[in-house]
C-alpha positions in Angstrom: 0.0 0.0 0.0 1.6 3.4 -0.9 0.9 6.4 1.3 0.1 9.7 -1.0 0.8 12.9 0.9 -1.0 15.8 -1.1 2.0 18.5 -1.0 -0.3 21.7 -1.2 -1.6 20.3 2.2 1.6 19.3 3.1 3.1 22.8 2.0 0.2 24.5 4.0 0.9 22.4 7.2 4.5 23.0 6.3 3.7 26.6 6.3 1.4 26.6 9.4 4.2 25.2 11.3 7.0 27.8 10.6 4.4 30.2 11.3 4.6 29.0 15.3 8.4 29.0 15.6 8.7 24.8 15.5 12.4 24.7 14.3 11.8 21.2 12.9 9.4 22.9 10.2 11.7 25.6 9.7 14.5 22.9 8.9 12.3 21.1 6.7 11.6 24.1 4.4 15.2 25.1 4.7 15.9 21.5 3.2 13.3 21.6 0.6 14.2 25.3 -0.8 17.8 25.8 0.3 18.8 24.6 -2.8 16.9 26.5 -5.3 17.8 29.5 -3.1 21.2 29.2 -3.3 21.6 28.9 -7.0 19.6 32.5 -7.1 21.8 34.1 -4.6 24.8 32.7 -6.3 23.3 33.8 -10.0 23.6 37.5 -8.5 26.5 37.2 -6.0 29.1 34.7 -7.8 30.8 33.4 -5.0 29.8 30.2 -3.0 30.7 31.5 0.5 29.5 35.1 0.3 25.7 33.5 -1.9 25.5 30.8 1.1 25.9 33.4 3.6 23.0 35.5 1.7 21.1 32.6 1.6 21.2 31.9 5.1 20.2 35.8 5.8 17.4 35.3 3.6 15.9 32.1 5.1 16.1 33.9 8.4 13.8 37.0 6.9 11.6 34.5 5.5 11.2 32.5 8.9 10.7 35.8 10.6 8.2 37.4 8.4 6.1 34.3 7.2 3.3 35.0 9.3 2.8 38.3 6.4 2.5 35.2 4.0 -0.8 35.3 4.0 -1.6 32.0 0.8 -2.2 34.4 -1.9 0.0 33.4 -4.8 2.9 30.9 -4.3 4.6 30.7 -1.4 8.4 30.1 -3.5 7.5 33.2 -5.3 7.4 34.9 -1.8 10.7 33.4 -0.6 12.4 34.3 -3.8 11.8 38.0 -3.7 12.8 37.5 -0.3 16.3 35.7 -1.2 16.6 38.4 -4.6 15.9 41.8 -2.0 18.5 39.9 0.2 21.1 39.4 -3.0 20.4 43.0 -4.1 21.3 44.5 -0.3 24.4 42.2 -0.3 25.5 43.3 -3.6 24.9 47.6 -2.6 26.7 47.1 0.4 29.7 44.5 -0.4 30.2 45.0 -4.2 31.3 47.4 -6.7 28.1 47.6 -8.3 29.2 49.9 -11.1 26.6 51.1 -13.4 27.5 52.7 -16.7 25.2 55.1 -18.3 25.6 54.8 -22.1 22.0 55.9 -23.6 23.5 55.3 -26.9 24.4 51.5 -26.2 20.3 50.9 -24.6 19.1 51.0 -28.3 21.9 48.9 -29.7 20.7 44.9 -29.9 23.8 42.1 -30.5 23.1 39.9 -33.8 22.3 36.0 -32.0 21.4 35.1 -35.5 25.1 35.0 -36.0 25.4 32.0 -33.1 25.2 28.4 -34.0 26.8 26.9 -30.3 25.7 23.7 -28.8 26.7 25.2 -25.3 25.0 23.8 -22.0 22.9 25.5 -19.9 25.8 25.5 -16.9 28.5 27.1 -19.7 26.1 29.9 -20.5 25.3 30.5 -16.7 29.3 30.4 -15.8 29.4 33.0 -18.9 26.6 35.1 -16.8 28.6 35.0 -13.7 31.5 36.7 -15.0 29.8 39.5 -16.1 30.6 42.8 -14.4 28.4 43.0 -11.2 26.2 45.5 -12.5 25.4 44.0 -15.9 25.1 40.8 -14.0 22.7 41.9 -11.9 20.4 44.3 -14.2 20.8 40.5 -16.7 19.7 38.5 -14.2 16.7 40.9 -13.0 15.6 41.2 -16.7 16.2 38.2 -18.3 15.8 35.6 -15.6 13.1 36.9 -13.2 11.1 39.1 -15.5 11.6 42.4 -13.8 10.6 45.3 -16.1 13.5 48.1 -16.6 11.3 50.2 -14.5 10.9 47.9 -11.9 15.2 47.2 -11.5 15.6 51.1 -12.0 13.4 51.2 -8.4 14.9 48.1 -6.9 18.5 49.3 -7.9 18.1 53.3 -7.5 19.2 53.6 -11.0 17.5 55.4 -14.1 15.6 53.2 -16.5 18.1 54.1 -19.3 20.9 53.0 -16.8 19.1 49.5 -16.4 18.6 49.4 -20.6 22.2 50.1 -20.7 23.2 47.8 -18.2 21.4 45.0 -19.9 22.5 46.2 -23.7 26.3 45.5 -22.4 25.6 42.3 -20.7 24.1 41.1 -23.5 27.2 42.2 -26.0 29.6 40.8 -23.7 27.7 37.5 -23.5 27.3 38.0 -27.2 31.2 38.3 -27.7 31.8 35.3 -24.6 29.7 32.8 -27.0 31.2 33.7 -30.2 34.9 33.2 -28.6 33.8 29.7 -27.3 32.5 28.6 -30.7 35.4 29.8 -32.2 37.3 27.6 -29.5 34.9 24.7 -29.9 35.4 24.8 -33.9 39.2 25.1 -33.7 39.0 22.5 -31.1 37.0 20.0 -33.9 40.1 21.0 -36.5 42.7 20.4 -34.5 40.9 17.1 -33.4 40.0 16.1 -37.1 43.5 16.4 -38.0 
């Protein structure tokens, strides 16, 4: 006989828990999300050590303001704005978060038409992580999570030209990173041919 646990009631019960302090909810959620959380704080801060520590910050917002979750929309989508806010503080107060303004560069787009590269998900996201910290972060705001230019410009105290420009140079540098690796990969099949 298998035992089916419905997770939404599961989740909820999960959630009901945390919400009265028991630690051994808190660890269970920590367990299930901990993961997924760390891969966003590491997507904006780049190292392990400083991300986990973000991470760890984060959980402890979430696990002291869950009782404002109040089950409207998903609870993950909650904790990651949480984790992201908690990324974005790190990065204002830790990194050189230098932002370019370049109005000219916001309306320039790179050519991916040009790009025929067979590169996995994980090379394209080590490619992302050594972006700049600004265009990084603007990149990851826009193209990852779905933020609006206005929206970044208010989470990051920029200008909405600032975040177009921002993400305009991230995507030429990415642009130039994946040309340069299937240059490497095809001269790589050559030499290997030969």
């Amino acid at each position: 006989m298998k035992l089916l646990i419905n997770k939404s009631n599961s989740l909820e019960k999960l959630i009901a828990d945390c919400k009265k302090n028991s630690a051994k909810a808190q660890r269970e959620l920590y367990d299930q999300y901990s993961g997924l959380m760390f891969s966003i704080c590491k997507r904006y801060i780049g190292e392990s050590t400083q991300a986990e520590d973000t991470m760890i910050n984060g959980f402890m917002k979430i696990f002291n303001n869950i009782g404002q979750y109040t089950g409207a929309g998903s609870f993950e989508g909650w904790m990651k704005r949480i984790i992201i806010n908690e990324s974005l503080t790190f990065i204002r107060k830790n990194k050189n978060m230098y932002l370019e303004v370049d109005i000219e560069a916001a309306n320039f787009e790179p050519n991916y038409d040009s790009l025929n590269s067979k590169l996995e998900a994980d090379d394209l996201m080590k490619m992302v992580n050594e972006l700049p910290t600004g265009y990084r972060t603007v990149f990851n705001l826009y193209a990852i999570e779905g933020f609006s230019h206005k929206e970044i410009a208010e989470k990051l105290s920029i200008n909405v030209n600032t975040s177009k420009s921002q993400l305009s140079r991230a995507r030429a540098l990415l642009q130039n990173k994946l040309i340069e690796s299937e240059k490497t990969l095809n001269n790589n099949a050559i030499n290997y041919e030969e």
